[in-house]
N, C-alpha and C positions, 0 to 999 in steps of 0.2 A: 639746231644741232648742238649737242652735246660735248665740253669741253672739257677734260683736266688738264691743268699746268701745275707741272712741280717747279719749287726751285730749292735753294740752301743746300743743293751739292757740292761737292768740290774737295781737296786735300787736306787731311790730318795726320797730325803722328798717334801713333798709338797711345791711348789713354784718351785724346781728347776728344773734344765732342763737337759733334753738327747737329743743325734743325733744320728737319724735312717740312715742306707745306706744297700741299694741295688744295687750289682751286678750283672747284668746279663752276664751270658757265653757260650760260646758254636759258634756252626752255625748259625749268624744274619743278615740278609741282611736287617733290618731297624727295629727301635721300633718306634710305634706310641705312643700312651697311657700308662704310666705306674702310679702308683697308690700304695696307701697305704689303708689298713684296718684293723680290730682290732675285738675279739673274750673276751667280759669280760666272768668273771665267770657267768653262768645261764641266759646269751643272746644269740641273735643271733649277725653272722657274721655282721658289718656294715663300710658303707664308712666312711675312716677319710679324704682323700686330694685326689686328683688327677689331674696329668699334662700331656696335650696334645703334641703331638710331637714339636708343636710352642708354646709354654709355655704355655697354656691358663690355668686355675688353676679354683678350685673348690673345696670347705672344707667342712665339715659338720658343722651345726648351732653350735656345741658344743666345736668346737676348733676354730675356726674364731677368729684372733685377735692376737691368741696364737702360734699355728701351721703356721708350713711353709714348703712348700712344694719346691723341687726344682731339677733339674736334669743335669750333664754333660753328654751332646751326646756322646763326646769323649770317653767316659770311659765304657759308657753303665748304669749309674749307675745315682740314684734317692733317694734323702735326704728327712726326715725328721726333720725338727727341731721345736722341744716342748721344749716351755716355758712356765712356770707359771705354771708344773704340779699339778694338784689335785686328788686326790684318785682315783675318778672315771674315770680316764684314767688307770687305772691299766688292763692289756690286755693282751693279745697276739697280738701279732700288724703283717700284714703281707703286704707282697710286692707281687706285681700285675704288669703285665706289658703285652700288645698287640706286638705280634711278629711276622715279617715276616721271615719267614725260609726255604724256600721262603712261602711257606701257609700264613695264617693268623692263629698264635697261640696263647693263652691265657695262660701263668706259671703263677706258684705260688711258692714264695720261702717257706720254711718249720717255719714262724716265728719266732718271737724272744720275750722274755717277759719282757715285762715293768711294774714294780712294784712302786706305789709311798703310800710311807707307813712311818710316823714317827716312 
């Protein structure tokens, strides 16, 4: 069975920065696609970053610039880094990732919450 675990949530004031990481574990015979998204209070779920098995990258208009997205194959594992947090980033943030096992599977790690609040 199939694992993600995030960590590197938790409190900021605005302007400053956290680093998200995703582990994936278990039985993998490759990841394609793994990805980051985010769940604010009285929204829906939305893309924040995502990275193709050959880096190709892709942000949502609202972190561009700020966000960075990035991944060691070796480890299994896919980073976040937020800079310049502002309120409206306050989320549940989660990790996404395309798995072969050998199938094609889709996890979800169980989030982690990011608050940025003076």
């Amino acid at each position: 069975q199939v694992q993600l675990v995030e960590s590197g949530g938790g409190l900021v004031q605005p302007g400053g920065s956290l680093r998200l990481s995703c582990t994936a574990s278990g039985i993998i015979f490759s990841i394609n696609a793994m990805g980051w998204y985010r769940r604010a209070p009285g929204k829906q779920r939305e893309l924040v970053a995502r990275i193709t098995g050959d880096g190709m990258t892709n942000y949502a208009d609202s972190v561009k610039a700020r966000f960075t997205i990035s991944r060691d194959n070796a480890k299994n594992t896919v980073y976040l880094q937020m800079n310049s947090l502002k309120p409206e980033d306050t989320a549940v943030y989660y990790c996404n990732a395309d798995l072969m096992t050998p199938t094609l599977t889709t996890s979800w790690g169980q989030g982690t919450q990011v608050t940025v609040s003076s």
